[in-house]
N, C-alpha and C positions, 0 to 999 in steps of 0.2 A: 486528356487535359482537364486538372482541375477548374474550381470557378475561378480561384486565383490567377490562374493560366489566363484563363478567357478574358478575364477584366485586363489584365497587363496587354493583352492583343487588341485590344478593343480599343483604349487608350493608347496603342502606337497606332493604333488607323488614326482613331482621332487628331489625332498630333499632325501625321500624314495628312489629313485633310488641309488643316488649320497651315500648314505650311504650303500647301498645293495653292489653297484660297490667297495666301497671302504673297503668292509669287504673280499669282495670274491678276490680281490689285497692281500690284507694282508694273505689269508690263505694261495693264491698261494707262494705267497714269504719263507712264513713258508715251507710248502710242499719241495719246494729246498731247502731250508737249511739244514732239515731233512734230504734228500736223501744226499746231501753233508756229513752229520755227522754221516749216517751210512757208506757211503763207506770210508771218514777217519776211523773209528772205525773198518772197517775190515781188512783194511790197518795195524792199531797198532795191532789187535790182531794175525795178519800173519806173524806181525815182533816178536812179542814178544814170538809170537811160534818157530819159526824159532832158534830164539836165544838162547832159551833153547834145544831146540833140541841140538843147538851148545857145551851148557855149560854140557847137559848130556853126548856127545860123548866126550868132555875134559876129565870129571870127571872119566867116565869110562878106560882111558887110562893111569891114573896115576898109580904108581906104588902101590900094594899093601901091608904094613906095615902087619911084620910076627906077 
């Protein structure tokens, strides 16, 4: 294999890299987003417990129709 050879292989590694780097960036970024939209998500499901908890101790305390 000429130099020519070698440089063309060299430069598909590099490329190879540069797209390996730029795939494992993007997972990472996914990866946080994720963990941000599970702990919003446990967040809302904490409130909306909460709130019914709320709405059943109301409900309970109405007067009861004879």
């Amino acid at each position: 294999m000429g130099t020519e050879g070698l440089e063309q292989a060299l430069d598909r590694i590099e490329q190879a890299v540069a797209r390996l780097e730029a795939s494992a960036d993007a997972r990472e970024a996914e990866m946080a987003e994720m963990i941000a939209l599970r702990a919003r998500h446990r967040r809302l499901k904490d409130t909306v417990s909460n709130e019914l908890q709320q709405l059943d101790l109301l409900l309970a305390n109405l007067p009861q129709k004879p």
